[in-house]
N, C-alpha and C positions, 0 to 999 in steps of 0.2 A: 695599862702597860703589863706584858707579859713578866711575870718574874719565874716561874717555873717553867723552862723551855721543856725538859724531858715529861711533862702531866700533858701540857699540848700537844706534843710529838704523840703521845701513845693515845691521848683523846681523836689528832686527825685519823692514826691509823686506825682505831676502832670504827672510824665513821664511817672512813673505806671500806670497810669488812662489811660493816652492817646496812649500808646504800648499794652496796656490790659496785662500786662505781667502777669503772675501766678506765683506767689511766691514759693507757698507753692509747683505748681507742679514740678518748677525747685530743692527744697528742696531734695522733694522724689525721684529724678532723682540722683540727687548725694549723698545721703544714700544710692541708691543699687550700684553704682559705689564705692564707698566707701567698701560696703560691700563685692564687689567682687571683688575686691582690695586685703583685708584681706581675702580671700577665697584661691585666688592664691598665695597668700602668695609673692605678688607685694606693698605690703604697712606694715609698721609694724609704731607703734606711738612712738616706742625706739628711731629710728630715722630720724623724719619728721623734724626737725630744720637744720638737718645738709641736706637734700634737701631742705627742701626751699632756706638756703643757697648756695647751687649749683645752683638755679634754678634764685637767684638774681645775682650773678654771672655772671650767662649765658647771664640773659637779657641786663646788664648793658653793659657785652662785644658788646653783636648786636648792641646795642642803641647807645654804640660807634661807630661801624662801619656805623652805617646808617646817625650820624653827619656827617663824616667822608667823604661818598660818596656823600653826599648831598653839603657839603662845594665843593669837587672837581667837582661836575655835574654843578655848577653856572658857573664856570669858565669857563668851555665849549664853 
């Protein structure tokens, strides 16, 4: 749990500074992915909760199995 929001805030911005990341250009990277998304008619906003949910789902099942393999790999 974060308890110091403003160490975070000035840790992501320093990271930004020091990665040189480009905001704005990864923005407009996923506006045209988005938009051609909705082009193929592979996205629709009706419904994107009920994938996200599938897609938290899916992670939580991996995330089990990789505790999972990790607990049994020590024992080795």
């Amino acid at each position: 749990m974060i308890k110091n929001k403003k160490l975070l805030e000035r840790f992501e911005q320093e990271l930004i500074k020091k990665e040189k990341i480009n905001i704005e250009k990864y923005f407009r990277i996923f506006e045209e992915l988005l938009r051609f998304a909705k082009d193929i008619k592979r996205f629709s906003q009706k419904d994107w909760k009920k994938d996200i949910e599938n897609d938290i789902r899916y992670a939580r099942a991996i995330n089990g199995i990789k505790k999972t393999n990790r607990k049994n790999s020590k024992r080795i």
